[in-house]
N, C-alpha and C positions, 0 to 999 in steps of 0.2 A: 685466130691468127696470132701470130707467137714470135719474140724477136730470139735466134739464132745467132751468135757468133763468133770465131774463131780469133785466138790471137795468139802471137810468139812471145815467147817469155825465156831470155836467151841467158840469163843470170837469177840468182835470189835475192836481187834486190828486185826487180821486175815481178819474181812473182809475190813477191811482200806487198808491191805495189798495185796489182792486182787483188788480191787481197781485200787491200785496204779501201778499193773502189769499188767491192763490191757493195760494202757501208755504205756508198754514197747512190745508193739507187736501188733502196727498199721503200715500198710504198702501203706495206700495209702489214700487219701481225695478227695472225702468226701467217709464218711464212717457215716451211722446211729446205732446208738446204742441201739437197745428195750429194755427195762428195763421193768422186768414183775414180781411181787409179790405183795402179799396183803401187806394190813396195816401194820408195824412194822415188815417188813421181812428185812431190811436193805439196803433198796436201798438209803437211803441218804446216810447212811454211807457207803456204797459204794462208791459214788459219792463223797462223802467228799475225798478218798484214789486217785480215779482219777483226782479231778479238784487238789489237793497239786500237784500230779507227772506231772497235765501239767502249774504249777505254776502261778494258779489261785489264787490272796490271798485272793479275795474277800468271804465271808460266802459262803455256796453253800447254800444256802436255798432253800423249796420247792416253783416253780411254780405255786401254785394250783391256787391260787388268780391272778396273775400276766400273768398267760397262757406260758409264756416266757420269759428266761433269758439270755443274749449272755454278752459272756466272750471271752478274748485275752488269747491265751494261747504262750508257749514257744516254739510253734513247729510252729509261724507262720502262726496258722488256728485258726477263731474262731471255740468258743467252745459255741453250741446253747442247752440250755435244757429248752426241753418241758416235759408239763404234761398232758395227758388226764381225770385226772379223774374224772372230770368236766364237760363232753364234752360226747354229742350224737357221735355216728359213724360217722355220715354226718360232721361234727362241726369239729371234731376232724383231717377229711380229708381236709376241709377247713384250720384248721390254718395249716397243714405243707403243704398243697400245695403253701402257701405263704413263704415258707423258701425251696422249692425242692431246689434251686438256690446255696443254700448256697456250700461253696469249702471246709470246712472242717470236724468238728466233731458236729453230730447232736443226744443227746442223749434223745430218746422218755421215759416217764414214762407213764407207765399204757398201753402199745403197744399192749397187747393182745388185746386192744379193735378197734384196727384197721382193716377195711375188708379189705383195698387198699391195694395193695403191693408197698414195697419202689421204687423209681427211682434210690437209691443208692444202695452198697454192703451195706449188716449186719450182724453185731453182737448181737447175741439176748443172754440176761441176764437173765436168772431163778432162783430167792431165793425167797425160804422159808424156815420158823421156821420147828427145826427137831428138836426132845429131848431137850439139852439147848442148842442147836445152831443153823446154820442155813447150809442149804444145796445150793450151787451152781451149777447150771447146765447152760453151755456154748455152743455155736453153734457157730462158726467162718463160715458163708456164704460168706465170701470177697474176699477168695483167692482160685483160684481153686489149686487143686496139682494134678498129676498125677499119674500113678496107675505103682504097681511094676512093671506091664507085658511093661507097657511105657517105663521105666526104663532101663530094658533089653534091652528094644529094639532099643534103643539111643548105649550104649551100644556096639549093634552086628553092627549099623551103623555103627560107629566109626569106629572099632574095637580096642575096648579098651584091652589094655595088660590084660592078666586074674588077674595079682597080683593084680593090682592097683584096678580091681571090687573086690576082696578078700579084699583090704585095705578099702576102703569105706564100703561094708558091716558093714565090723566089727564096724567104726565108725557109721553107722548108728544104732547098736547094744548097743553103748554107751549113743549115741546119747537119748533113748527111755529108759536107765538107767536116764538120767539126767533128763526127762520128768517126767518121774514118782517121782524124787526128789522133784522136785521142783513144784509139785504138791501134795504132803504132804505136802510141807511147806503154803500153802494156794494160791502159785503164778497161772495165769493164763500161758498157752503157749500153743504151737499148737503141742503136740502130732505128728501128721501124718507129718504136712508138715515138722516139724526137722528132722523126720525119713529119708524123702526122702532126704532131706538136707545132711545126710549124705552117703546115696546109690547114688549122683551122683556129688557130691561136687569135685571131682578128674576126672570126665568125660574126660577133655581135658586136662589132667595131661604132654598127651605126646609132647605139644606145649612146653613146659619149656625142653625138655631133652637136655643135653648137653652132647658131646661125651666126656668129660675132670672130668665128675662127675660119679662115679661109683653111680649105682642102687642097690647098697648093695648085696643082693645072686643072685641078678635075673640079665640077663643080655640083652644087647639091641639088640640080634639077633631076630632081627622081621623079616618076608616075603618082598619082594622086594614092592607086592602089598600092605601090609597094611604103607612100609614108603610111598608110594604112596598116602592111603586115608590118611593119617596125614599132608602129605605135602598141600594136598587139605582142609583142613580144616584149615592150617596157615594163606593160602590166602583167603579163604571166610573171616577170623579176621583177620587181619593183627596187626602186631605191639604190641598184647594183649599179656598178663600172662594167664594162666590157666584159672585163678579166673576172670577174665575179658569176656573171652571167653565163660565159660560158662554162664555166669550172661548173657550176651549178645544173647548166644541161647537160653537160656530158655525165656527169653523176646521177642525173636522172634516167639515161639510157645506158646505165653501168659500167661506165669507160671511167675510173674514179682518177684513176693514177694518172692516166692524160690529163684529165682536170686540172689536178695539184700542180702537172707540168705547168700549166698556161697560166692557172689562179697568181701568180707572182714574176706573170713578164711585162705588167705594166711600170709605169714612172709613179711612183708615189713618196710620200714625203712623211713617216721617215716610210724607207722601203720594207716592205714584210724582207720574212728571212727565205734567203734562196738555199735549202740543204740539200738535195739532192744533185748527181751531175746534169741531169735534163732540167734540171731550171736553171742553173747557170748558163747551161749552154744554149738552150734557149731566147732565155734572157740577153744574154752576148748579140746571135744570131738577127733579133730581131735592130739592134743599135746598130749591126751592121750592111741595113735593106732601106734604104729612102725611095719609096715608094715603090718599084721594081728594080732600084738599082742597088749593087754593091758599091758600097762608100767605106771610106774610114770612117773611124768614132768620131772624128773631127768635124766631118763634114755633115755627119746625121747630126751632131749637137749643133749646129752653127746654124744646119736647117730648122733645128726644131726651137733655137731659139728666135729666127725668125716669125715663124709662125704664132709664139705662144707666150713669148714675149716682147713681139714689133719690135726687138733687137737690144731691148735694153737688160742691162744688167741681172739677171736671175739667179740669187743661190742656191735656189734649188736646183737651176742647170746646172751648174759647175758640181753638187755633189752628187747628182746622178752619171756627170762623168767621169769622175771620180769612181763611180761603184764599178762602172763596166770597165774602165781601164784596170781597177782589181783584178776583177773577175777573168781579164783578157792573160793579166799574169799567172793567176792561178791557176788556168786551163793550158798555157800555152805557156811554160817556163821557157821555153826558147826560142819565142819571136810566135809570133800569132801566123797560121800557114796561111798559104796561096788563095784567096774564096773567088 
């Protein structure tokens, strides 16, 4: 399962910005990136949005003469761009079969004209001119995600308290509000796999319970057997958080990049670092779900110092709300939308 999606790009500052977002939702190297439209459909500048965000100062200029460009980027991988448009089928298999090697980011121009399939995951890039813009269409082949019915079914393993799949739902409800945001604003992101991001982001929620923290309306009379299968899942993770925990199963059942989603939407002090757009938005998503409801950041913090610190003064609240009010501007330069 694969996340798909289309966006307008009605100026080249949008598709710069595009671009630039596509940086912000790679989760593993190497990774090929096909880039596929005719003449003057915007793949430089495209390209121009990407190589800024992985802090490439150098021009991005085109390949065509050159065959090959390789660039140091800020994430510690080159950055290799080729052109085919130049180049027979055969020619074209030739020169990247001399770069399969490569460990990081390998962005093909002219890729529809390849018969071979990559050795690597891809990202494949579709612009063309539409009215006076241009149209984007996206294919994320790199990361697999899993399917609702999986979902569930993790779930009934567990046996997850019914609220806490009631809580995540919902976040994943908001979650697919911010997708769609930030896909009118021209950003790239992955749709489906946030979604899931947030239907299982709370999976092992029940690793953190503590008998001295109230659960707010719900209370911790569970079955003797299900504190049973929880106990057995502390010890498959030992010594982890929630978010640990699950990052950790889902990479054990090859879902990695979901993982990394979730691994960084807990509260922690100081916070790991959120880089990608699915964990900001995530992370956001989940500050704005008090336990099936949609709240402001106001009212989740006010809750959560209730709970966690019986009301009294916490700095660690105040700079946790501090990160997501960040984050709310950073995602949402013109007022946080409708959830």
């Amino acid at each position: 399962m694969n996340d798909s999606i289309s966006i307008w790009l009605p100026s080249e500052e949008k598709t710069v910005l595009s671009g630039a977002s596509l940086g912000q939702t790679l989760y593993s190297f190497p990774v090929d990136i096909h880039l596929r439209g005719e003449l003057g459909a915007g793949k430089t500048t495209f390209l121009q949005g990407l190589a800024k965000f992985l802090g490439i100062e150098d021009p991005l200029t085109s390949p065509t003469y050159a065959l090959e460009q390789r660039y140091q980027t800020n994430m510690g991988v080159p950055f290799i761009h080729i052109d085919c448009y130049r180049l027979s089928s055969a020619q074209s298999h030739e020169l990247l079969r001399a770069t399969d090697d490569q460990n990081g980011i390998r962005v093909i121009e002219w890729a529809d004209r390849l018969e071979h399939p990559s050795p690597h995951p891809v990202i494949i890039i579709d612009l063309k001119e539409e009215n006076a813009g241009r149209k984007l269409m996206c294919s994320f082949q790199d990361a697999p995600i899993p399917s609702r019915e999986q979902i569930l079914a993790w779930r009934k393993e567990v046996m997850l308290p019914g609220h806490i799949g009631e809580h995540c739902d919902a976040v994943a409800r908001v979650c697919r509000a911010i997708a769609e945001n930030l896909q009118e604003q021209g950003r790239l992101i992955r749709p489906l796999l946030l979604e899931r991001a947030g239907e299982i982001h709370d999976l092992f929620r029940f690793v953190d319970f503590r008998p001295e923290i109230s659960s707010g309306p719900y209370q911790n009379d569970y079955s003797e057997h299900q504190k049973q299968i929880h106990a057995t899942w502390k010890t498959r993770y030992p010594n982890k958080k929630h978010e640990q925990v699950c990052a950790a199963f889902l990479k054990d059942n090859g879902f990695d990049a979901l993982g990394q989603i979730v691994s960084v939407h807990g509260l922690y002090n100081p916070s790991p670092p959120k880089i990608t757009i699915e964990q900001k938005a995530l992370f956001y998503a989940d500050k704005r779900v008090r336990y099936a409801d949609v709240v402001t950041l106001e009212e989740r913090f006010e809750d959560l110092r209730d709970r966690y610190a019986k009301g009294k003064e916490n700095p660690s609240s105040e700079q946790w709300f501090q990160e997501v009010r960040s984050i709310e501007k950073e995602l949402f330069p013109d007022g946080p939308p409708s959830l």
